[in-house]
Backbone as a printed PyTorch tensor [residue, N CA C, xyz], in Angstrom:
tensor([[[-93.5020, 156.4000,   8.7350],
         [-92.6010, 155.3240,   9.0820],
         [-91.5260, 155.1900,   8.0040]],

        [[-90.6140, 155.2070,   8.7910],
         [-88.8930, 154.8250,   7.3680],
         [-88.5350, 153.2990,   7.4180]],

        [[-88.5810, 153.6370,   6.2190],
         [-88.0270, 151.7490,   6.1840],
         [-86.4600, 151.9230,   6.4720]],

        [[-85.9640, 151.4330,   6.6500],
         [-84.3490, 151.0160,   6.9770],
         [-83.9230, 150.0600,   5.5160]],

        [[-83.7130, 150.3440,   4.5250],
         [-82.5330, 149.4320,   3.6430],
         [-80.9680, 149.2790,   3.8920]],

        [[-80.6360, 148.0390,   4.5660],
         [-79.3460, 148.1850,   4.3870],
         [-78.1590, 148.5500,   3.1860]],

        [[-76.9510, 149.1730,   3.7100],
         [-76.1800, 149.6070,   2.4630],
         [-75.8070, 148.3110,   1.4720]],

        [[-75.3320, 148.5350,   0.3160],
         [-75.3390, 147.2230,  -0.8190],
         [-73.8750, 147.6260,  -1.0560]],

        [[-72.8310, 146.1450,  -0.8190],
         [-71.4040, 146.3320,  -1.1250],
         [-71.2570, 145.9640,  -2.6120]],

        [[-70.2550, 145.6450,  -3.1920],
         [-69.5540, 145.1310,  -4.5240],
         [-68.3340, 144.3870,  -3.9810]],

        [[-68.4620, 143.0660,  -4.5790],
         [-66.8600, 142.3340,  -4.1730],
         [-66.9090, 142.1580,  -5.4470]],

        [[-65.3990, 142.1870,  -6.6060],
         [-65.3380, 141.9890,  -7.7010],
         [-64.6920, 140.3770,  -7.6640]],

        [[-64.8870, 139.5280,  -8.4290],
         [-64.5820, 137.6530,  -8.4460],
         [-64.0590, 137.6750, -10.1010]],

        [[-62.7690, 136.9080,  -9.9520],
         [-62.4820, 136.8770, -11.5820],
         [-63.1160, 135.6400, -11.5680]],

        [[-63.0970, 135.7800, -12.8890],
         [-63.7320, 134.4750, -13.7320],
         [-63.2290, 133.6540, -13.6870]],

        [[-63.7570, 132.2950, -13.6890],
         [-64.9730, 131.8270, -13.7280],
         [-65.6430, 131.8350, -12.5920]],

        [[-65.0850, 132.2670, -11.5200],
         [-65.8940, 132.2300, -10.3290],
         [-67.2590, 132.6100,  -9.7450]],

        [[-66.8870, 134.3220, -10.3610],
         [-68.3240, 134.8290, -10.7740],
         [-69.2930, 134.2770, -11.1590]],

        [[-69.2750, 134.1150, -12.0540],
         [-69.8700, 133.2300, -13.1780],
         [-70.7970, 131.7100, -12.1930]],

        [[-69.6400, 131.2420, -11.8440],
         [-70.2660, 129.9400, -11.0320],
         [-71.3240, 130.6890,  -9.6590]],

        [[-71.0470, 131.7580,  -9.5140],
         [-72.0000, 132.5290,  -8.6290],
         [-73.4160, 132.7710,  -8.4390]],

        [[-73.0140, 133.4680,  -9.7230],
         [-74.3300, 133.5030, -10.8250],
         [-75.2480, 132.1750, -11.1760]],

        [[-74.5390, 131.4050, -10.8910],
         [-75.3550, 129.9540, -11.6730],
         [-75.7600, 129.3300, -10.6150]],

        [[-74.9230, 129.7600,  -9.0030],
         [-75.7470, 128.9230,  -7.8320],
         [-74.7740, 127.5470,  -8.1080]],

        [[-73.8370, 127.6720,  -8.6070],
         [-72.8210, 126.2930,  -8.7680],
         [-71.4370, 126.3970,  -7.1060]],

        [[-71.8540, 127.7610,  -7.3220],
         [-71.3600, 128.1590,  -5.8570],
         [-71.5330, 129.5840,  -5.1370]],

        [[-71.6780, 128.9650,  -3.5380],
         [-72.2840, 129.7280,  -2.4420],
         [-71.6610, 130.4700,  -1.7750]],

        [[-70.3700, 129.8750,  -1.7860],
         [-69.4320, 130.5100,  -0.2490],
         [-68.1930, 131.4420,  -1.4850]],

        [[-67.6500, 132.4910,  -1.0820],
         [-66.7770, 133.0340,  -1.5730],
         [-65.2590, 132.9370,  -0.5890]],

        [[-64.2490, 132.2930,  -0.4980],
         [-63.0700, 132.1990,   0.4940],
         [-62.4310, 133.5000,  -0.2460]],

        [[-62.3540, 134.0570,   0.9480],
         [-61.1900, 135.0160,   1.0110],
         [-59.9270, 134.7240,   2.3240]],

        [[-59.2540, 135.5040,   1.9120],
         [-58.2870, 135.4540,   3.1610],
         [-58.1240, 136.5480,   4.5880]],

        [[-59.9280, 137.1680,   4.6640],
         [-59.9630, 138.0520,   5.5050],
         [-61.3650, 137.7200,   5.7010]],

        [[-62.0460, 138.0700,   7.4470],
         [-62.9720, 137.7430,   7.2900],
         [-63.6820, 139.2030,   6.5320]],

        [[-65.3790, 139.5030,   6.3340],
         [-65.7730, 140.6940,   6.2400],
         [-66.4590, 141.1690,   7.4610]],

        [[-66.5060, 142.4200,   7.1960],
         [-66.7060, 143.3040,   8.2560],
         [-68.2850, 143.3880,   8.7820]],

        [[-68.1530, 143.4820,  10.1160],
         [-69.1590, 143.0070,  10.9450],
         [-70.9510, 143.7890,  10.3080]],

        [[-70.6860, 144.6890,   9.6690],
         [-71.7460, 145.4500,   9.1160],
         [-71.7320, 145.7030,   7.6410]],

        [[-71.3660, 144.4770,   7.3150],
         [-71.2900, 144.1330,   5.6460],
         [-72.7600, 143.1300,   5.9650]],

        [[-72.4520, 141.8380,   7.1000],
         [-73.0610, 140.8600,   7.2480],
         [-74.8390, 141.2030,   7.1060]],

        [[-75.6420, 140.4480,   6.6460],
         [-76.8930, 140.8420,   5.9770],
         [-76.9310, 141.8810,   5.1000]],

        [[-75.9950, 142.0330,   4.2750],
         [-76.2570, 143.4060,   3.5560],
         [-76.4070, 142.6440,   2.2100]],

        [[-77.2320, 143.1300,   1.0800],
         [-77.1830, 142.7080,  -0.2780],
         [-75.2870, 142.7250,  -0.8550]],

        [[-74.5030, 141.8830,  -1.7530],
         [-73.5450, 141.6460,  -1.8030],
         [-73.5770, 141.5590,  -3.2670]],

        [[-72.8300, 143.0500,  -4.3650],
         [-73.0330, 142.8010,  -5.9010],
         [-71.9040, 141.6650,  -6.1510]],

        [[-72.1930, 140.6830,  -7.1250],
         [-71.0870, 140.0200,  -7.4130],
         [-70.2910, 140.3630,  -8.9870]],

        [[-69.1920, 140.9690,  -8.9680],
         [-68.9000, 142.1230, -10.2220],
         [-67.7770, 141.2850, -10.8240]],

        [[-67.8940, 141.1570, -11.9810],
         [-66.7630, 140.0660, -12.6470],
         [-65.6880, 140.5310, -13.1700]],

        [[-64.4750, 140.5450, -12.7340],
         [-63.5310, 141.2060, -13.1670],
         [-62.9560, 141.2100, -14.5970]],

        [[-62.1850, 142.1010, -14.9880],
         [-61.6720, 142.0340, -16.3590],
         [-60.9620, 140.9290, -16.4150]],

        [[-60.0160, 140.9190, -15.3670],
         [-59.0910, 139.8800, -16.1270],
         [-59.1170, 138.1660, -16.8140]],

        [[-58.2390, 138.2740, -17.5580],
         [-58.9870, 136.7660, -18.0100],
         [-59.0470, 136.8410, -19.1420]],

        [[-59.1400, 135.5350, -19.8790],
         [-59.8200, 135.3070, -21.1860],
         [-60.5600, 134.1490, -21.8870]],

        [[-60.8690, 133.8570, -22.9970],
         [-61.8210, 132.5140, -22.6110],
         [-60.5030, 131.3050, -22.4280]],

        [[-59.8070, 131.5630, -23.0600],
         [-58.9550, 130.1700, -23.1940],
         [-58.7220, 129.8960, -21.2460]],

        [[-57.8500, 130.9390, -20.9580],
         [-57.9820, 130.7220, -19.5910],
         [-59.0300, 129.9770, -18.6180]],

        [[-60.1030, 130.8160, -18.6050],
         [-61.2400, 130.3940, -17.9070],
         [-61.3680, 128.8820, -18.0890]],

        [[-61.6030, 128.3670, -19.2700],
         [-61.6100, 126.7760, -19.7330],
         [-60.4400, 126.0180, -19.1520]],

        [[-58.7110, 126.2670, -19.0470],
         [-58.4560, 125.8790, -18.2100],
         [-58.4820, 125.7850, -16.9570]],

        [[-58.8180, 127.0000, -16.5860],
         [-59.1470, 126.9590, -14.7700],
         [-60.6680, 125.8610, -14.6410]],

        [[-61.5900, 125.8940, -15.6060],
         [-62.9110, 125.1070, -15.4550],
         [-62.2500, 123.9250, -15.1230]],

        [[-61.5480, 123.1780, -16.3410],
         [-60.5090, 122.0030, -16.4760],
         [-59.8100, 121.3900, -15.2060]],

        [[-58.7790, 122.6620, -14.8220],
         [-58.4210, 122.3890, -13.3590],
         [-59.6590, 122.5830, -12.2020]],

        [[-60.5650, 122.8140, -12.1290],
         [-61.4910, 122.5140, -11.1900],
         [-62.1620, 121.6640, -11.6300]],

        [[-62.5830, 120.8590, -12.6730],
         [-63.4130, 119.5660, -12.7820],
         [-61.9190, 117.9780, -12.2110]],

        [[-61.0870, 118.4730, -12.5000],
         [-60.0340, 117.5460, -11.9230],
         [-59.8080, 117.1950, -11.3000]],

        [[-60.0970, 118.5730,  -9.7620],
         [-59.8540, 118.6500,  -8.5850],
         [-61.3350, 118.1410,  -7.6160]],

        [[-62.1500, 118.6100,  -8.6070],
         [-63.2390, 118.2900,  -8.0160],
         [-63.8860, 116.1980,  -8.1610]],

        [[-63.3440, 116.3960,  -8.9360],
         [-63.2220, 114.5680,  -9.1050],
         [-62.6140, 113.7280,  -8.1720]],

        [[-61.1310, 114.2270,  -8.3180],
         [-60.8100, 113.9760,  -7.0650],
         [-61.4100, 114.2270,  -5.9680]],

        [[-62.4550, 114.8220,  -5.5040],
         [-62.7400, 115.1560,  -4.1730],
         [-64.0650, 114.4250,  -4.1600]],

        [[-64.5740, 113.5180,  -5.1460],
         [-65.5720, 112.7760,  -5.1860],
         [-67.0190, 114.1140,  -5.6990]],

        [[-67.1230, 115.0030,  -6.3130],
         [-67.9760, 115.9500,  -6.6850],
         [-68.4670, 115.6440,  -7.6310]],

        [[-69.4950, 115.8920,  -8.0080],
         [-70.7300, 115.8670,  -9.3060],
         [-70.1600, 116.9300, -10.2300]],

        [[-68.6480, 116.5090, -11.1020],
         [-68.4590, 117.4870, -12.1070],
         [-69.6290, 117.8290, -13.2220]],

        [[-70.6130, 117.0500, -12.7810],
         [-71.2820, 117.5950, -14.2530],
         [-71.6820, 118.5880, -14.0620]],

        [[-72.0150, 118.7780, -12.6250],
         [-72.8580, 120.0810, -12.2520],
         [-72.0420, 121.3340, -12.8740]],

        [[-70.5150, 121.1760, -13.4170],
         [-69.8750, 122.7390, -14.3430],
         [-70.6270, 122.5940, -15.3960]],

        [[-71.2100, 121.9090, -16.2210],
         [-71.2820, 122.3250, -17.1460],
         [-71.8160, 123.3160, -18.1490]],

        [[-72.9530, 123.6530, -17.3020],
         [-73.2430, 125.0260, -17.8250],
         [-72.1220, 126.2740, -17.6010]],

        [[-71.3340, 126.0930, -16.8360],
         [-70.4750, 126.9260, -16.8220],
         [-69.3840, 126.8450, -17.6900]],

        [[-69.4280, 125.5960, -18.3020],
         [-68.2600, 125.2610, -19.0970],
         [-68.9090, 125.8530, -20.6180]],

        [[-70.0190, 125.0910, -20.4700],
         [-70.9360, 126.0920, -21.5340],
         [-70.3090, 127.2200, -22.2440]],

        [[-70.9040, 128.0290, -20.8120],
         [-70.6660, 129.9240, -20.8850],
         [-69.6890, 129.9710, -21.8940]],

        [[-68.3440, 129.3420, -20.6510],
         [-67.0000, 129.8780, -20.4310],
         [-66.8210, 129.3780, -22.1070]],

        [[-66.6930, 128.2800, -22.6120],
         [-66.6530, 128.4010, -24.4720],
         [-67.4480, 129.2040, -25.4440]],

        [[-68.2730, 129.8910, -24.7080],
         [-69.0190, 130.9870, -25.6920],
         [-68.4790, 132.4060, -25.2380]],

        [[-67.4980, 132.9480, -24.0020],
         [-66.7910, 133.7690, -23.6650],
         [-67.7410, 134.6090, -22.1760]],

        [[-67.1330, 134.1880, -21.0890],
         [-68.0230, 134.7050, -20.0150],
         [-67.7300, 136.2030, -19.6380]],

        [[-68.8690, 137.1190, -19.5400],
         [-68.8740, 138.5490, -19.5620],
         [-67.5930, 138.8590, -18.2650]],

        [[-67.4700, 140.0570, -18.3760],
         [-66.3280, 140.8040, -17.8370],
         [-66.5630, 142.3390, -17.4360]],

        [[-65.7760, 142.7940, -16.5550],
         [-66.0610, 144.2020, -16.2380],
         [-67.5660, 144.7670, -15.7220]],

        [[-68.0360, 143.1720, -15.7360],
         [-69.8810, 144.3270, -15.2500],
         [-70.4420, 143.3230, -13.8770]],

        [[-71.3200, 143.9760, -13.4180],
         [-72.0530, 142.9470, -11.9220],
         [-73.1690, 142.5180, -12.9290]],

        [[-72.8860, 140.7780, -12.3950],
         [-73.5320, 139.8450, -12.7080],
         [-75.0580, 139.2820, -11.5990]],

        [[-74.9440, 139.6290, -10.4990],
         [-75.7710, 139.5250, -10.1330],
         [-75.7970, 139.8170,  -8.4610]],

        [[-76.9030, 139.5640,  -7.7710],
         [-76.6090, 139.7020,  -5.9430],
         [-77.1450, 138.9340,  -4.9910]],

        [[-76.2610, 138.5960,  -4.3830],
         [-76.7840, 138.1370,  -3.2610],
         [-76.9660, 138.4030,  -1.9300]],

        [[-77.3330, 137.8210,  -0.5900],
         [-77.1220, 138.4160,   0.2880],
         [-75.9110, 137.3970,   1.0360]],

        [[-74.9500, 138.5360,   1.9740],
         [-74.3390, 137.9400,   2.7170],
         [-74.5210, 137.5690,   4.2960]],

        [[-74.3370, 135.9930,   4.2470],
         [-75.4610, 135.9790,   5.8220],
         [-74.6130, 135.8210,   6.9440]],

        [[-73.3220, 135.3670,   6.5510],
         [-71.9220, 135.3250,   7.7130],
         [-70.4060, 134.4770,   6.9210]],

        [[-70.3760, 134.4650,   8.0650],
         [-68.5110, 133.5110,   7.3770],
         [-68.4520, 132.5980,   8.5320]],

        [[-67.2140, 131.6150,   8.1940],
         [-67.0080, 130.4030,   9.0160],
         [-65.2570, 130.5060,   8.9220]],

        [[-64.4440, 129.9690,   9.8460],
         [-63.3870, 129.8660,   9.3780],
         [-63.0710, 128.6540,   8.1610]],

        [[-62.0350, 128.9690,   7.4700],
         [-62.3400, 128.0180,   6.2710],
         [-62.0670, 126.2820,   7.1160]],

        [[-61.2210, 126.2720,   8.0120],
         [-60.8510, 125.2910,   8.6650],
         [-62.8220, 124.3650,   8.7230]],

        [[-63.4610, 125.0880,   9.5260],
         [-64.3040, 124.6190,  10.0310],
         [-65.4620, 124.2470,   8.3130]],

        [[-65.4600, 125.5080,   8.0890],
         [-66.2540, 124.9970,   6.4760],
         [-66.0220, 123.7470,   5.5590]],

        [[-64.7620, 123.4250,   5.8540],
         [-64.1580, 122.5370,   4.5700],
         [-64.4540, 121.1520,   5.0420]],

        [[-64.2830, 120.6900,   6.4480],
         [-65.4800, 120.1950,   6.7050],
         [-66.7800, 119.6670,   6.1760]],

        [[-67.5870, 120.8800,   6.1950],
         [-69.0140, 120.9150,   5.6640],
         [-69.6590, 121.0510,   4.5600]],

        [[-68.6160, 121.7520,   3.5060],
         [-69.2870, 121.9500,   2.2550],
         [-69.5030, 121.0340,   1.3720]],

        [[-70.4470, 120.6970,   0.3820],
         [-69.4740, 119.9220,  -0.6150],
         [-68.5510, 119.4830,  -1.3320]],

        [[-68.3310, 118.3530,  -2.0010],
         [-66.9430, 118.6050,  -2.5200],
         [-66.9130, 119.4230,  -3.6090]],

        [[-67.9820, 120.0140,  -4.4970],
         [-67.7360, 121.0320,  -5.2320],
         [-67.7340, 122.3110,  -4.9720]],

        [[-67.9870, 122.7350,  -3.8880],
         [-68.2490, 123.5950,  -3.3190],
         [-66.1770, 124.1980,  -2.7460]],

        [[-66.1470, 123.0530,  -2.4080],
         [-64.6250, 122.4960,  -1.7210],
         [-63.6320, 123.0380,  -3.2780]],

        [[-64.0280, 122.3790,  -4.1570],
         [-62.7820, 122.6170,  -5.5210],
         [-63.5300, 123.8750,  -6.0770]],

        [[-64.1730, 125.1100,  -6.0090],
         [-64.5800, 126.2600,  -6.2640],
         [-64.1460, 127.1730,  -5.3830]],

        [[-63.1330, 126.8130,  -4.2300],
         [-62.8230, 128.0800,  -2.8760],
         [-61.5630, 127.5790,  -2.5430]],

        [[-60.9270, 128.3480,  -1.7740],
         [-59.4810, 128.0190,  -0.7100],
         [-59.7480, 127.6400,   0.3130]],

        [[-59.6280, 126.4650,   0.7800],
         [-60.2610, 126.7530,   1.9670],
         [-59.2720, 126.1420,   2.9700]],

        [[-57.6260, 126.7860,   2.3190],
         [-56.4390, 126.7480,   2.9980],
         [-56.6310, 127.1180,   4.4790]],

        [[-55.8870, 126.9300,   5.2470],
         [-55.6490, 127.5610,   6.9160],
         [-55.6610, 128.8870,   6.9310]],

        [[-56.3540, 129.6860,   7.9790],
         [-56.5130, 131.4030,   8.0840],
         [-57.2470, 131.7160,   7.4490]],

        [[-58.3310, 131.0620,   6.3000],
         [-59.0830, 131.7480,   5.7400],
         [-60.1310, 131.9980,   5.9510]],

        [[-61.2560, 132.5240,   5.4280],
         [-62.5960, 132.5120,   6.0450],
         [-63.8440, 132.4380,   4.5990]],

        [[-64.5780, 131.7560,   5.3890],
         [-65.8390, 131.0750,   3.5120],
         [-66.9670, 131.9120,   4.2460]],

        [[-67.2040, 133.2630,   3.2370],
         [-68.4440, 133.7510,   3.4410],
         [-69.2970, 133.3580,   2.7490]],

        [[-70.4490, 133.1210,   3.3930],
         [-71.3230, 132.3860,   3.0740],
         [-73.0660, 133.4230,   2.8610]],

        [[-73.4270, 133.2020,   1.2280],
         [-74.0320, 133.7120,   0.6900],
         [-75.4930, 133.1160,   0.6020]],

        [[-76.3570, 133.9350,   0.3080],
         [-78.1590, 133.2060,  -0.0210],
         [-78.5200, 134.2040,  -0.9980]],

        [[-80.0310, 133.7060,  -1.5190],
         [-80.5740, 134.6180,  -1.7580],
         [-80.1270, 134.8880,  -3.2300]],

        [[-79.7370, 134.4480,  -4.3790],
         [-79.2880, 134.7530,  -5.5760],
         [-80.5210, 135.4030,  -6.4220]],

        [[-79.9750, 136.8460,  -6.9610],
         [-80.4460, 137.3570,  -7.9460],
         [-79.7550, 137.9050,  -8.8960]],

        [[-79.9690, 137.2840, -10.1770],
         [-79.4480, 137.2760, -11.2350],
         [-80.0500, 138.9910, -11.8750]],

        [[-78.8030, 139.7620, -12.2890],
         [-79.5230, 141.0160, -13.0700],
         [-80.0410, 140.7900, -14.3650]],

        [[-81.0170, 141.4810, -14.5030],
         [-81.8380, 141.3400, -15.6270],
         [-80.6990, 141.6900, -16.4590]],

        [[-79.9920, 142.6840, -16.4370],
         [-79.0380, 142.9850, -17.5830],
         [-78.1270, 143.0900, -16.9140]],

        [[-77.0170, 142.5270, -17.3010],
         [-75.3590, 142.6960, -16.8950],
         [-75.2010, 144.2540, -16.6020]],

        [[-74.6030, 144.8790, -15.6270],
         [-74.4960, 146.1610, -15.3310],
         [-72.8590, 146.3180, -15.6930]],

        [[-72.5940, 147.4680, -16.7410],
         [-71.0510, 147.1530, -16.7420],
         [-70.7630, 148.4420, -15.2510]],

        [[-69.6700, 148.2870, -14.6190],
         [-69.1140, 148.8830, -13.6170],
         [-67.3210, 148.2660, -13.1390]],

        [[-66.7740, 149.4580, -12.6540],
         [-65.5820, 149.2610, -12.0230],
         [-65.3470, 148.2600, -11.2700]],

        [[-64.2280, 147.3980, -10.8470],
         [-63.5230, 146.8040, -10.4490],
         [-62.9400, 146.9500,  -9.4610]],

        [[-63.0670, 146.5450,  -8.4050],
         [-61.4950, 146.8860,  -6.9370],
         [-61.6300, 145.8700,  -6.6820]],

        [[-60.4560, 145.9290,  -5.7520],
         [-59.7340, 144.5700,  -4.8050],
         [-60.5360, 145.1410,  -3.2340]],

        [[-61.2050, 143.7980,  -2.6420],
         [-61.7080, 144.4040,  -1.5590],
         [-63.0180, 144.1330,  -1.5960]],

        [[-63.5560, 144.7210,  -0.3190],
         [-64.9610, 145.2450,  -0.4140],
         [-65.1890, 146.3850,  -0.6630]],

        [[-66.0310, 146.6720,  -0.9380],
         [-66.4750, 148.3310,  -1.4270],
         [-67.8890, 148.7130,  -1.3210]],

        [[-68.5720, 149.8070,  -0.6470],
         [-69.5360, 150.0680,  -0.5790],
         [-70.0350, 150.6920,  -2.2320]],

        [[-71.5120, 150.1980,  -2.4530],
         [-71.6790, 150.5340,  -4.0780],
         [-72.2560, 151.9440,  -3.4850]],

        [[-71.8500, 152.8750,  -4.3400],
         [-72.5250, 154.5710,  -4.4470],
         [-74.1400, 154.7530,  -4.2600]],

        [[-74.9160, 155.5450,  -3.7600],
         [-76.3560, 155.3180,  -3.7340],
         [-77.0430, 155.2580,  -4.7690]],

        [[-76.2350, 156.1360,  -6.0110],
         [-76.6910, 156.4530,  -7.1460],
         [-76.9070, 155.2670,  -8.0570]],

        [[-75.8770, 154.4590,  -7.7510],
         [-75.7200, 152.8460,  -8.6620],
         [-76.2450, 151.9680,  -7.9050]],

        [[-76.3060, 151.7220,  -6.7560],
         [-77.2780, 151.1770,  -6.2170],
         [-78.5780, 151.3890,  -6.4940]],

        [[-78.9260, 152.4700,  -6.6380],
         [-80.4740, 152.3410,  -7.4250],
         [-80.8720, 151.8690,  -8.4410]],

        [[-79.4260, 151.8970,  -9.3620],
         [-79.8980, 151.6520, -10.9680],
         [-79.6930, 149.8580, -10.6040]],

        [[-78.7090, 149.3200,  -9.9020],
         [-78.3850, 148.0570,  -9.6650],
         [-79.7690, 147.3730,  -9.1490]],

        [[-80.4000, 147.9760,  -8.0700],
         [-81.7250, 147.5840,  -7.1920],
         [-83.0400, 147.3190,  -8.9210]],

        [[-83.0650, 148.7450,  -9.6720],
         [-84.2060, 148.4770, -10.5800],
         [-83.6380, 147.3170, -11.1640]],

        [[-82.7160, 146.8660, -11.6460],
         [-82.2290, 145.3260, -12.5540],
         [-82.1380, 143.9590, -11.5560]],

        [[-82.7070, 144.2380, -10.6500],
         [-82.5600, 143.0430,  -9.7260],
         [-84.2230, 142.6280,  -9.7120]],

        [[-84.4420, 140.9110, -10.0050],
         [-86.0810, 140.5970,  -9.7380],
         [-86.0220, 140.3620,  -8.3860]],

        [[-87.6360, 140.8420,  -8.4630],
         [-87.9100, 140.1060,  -7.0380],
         [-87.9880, 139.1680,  -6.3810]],

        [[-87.3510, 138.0220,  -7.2990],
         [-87.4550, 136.8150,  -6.7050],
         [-86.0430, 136.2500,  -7.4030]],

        [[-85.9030, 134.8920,  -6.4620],
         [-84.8170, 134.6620,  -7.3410],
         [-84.7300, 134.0830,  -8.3310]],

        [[-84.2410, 133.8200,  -9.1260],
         [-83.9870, 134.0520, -10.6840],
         [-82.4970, 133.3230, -11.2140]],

        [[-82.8480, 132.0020, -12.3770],
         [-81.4300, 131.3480, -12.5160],
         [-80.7480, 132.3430, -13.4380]],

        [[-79.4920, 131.9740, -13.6620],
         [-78.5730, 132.6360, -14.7160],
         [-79.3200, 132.0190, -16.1730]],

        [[-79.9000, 130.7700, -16.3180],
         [-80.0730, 129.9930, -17.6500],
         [-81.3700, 131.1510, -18.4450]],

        [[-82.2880, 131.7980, -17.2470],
         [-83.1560, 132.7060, -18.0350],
         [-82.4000, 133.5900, -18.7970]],

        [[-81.8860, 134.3050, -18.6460],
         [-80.8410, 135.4970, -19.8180],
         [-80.5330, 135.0230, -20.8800]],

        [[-80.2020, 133.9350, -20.9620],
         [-79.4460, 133.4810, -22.3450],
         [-80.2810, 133.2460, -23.4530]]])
């Protein structure tokens, strides 16, 4: 008997977003496309892009605890991310995976999410909030490439990605 594993993509998220990924501070990723019909249930690496730096990140935290106030949200819930982001949040490597279970149009999501959830995404007109479960944090930061997009991960790195993944899920606060 063959087991069937579905294929494992990579979406790369600049910072701090990632990061808030990783921490389960947020679920849904808005893009401005939906993903493709056989992405959906597939494991989803979340890979933190280069760009950025700490000073940055702290203002973007800044402008999302602002926005999120305004929207009536539990800013405290950044603060471990604010944490990170003043001790310098990693870059260039997958931080961790989840699975992707569908999308909503953002119209209809924004709606439903929280309001922090709401000041962590776009959830401008035309967009779409894919919506994630299942967080596993890598035992070790994997450094790897960067694209714009989705991208199927190679079989070869997918294996090494699969051994650094627990079997259960797992916060970001254990690593540190």
């Amino acid at each position: 008997m063959t087991i069937h594993i579905p294929p494992m993509y990579k979406l790369t998220l600049v910072q701090p977003w990632a990061t808030a990924m990783a921490l389960r501070i947020k679920v849904n990723e808005t893009r401005s496309w939906a993903p493709p019909k056989d992405a959906l249930g597939c494991d989803l690496v979340i890979h933190a892009g280069l760009a950025g730096n700490r000073q940055e990140d702290l203002w973007m935290i800044r402008d999302i605890v602002e926005f999120g106030a305004r929207q009536g949200a539990d800013v405290q819930l950044l603060a471990p991310l604010h944490a990170l982001a003043a001790a310098g949040l990693p870059r260039g490597q997958a931080l961790c995976v989840v699975t992707l279970d569908g999308w909503t149009a953002t119209e209809a999501a924004a709606r439903i999410v929280s309001p922090l959830e709401y000041a962590l995404g776009n959830y401008g007109h035309g967009r779409a909030a894919w919506h994630t479960s299942n967080l596993r944090v890598l035992k070790t930061f994997m450094p790897m490439r960067g694209h714009q997009g989705l991208r199927r991960v190679p079989p070869g790195l997918e294996a090494l990605i699969r051994a650094e993944m627990p079997l259960t899920q797992q916060s970001f606060g254990a690593l540190e």
